[in-house]
C-alpha positions as CSV (number, residue, x, y, z in Angstrom):
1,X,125.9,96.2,114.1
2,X,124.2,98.2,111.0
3,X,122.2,100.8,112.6
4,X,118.5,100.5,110.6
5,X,117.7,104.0,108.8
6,X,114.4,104.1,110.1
7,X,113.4,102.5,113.8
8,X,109.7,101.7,115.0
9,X,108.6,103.1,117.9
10,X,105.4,103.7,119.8
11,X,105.3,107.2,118.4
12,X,104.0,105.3,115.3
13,X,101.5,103.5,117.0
14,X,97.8,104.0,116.2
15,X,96.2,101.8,118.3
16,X,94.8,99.3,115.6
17,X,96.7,96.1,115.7
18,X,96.6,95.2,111.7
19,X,97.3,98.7,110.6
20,X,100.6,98.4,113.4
21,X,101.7,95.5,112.0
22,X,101.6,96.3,108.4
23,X,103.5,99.4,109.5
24,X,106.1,97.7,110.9
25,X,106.3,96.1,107.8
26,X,106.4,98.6,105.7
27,X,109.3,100.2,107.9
28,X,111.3,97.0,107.5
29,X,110.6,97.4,103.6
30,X,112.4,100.9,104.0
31,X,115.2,99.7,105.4
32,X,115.9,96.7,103.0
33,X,115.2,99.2,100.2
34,X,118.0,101.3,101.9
35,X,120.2,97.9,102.5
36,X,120.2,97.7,99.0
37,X,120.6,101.0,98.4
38,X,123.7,100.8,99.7
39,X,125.1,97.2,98.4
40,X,127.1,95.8,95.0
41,X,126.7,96.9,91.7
42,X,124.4,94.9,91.3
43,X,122.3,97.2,93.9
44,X,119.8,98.7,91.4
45,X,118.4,95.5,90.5
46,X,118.4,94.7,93.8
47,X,116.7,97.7,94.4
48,X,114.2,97.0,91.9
49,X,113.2,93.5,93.6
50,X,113.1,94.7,96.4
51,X,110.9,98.0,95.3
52,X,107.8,95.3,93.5
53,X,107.8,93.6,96.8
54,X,107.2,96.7,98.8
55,X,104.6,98.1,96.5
56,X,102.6,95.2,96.0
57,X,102.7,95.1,99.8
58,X,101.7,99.1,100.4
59,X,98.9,98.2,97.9
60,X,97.5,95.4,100.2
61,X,98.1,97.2,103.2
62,X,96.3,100.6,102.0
63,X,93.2,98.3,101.3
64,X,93.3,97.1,104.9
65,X,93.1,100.6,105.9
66,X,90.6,101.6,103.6
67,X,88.4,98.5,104.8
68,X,88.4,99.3,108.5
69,X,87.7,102.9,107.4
70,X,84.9,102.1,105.1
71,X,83.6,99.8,107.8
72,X,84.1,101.8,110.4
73,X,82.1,104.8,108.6
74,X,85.5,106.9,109.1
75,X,84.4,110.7,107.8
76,X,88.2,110.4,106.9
77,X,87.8,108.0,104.2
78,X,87.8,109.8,101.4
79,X,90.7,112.2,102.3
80,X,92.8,109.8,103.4
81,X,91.5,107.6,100.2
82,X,93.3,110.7,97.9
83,X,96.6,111.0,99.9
84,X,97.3,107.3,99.6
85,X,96.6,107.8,95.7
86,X,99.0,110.7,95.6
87,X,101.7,108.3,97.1
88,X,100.8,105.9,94.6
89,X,101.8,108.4,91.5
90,X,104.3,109.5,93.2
91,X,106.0,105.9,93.5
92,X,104.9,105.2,89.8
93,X,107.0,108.5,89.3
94,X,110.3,107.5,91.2
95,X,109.8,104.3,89.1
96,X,110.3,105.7,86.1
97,X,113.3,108.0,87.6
98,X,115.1,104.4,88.1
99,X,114.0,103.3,84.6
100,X,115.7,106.6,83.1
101,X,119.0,105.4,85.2
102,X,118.8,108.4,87.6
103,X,121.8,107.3,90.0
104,X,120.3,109.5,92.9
105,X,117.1,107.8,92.6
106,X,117.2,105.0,95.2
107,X,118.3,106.8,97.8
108,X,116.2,109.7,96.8
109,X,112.8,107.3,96.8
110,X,113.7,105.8,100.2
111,X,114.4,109.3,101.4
112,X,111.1,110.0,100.5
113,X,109.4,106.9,101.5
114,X,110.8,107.4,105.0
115,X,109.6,110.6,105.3
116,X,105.9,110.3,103.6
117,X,105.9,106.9,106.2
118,X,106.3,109.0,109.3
119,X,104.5,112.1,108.7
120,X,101.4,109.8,106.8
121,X,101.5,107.3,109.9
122,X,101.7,110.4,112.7
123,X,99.1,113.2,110.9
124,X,96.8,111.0,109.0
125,X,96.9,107.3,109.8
126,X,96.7,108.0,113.6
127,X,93.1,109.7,112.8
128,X,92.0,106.2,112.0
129,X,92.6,104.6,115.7
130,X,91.2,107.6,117.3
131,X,88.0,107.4,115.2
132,X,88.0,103.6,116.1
133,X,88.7,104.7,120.0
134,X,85.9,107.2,120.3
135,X,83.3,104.5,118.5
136,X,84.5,101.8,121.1
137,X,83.9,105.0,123.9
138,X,80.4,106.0,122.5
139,X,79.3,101.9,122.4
140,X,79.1,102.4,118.6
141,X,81.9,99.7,118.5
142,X,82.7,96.4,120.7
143,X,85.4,97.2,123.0
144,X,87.0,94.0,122.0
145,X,86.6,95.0,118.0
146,X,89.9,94.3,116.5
147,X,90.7,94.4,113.0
């Protein structure tokens, strides 16, 4: 059995069951963009299917997060607001790498996307479930507030 280039596991957790589950999402994304990566000849268009889905999914998924946060008065927001619109220009960039018929450029994006996923999810994504944890503490929050 294929071994998946980049594995879930509680490390990645942040405690907010949406924002989880998106996450595990988006690292399922990452490896069918490496599946493809790695197929026929016909991979780069492959790759390019497979790329719209996983943007237009990292666009709904950074609203979720930026919901909760606005709703959630996170003093994060607006930091976190700018790093997910540096990722954004950065994928409009690797887009255009694949346009120019860079042959390095798949495996160079999902490189990339692994990487920006784990340090994003670990450094700056987990701020959001301990913001949400010490609301829930102070009684700011219901215990039972999910979102």
């Amino acid at each position: 059995m294929k071994q998946p280039f980049v594995v879930w596991s509680d490390q990645y957790s942040i405690g907010v069951e949406s924002v989880d589950e998106q996450h595990k999402g988006l690292f399922a994304l990452t490896n069918e963009l490496y599946d493809v990566c790695h197929g026929s000849s016909a991979a780069i268009e492959n790759f390019k299917t497979v790329l719209e889905k996983a943007v237009n999914y990292v666009v709904l998924h950074f609203n979720n997060e930026e919901r909760i946060m606005k709703e959630t008065n996170d003093p994060n927001y607006e930091a976190h607001q700018e790093e997910h619109g540096l990722f954004v220009k950065t994928v409009m960039k690797e887009a255009a790498n694949l346009e120019g018929g860079n042959d390095d450029a798949p495996e160079v994006f999902v490189s990339f996307l692994r990487d920006w996923i784990a340090k994003h999810v670990t450094g700056t994504d987990i701020k959001i479930g301990q913001h949400i944890t010490n609301l829930k503490e102070k009684g700011e929050l219901s215990a039972d507030a999910t979102f």
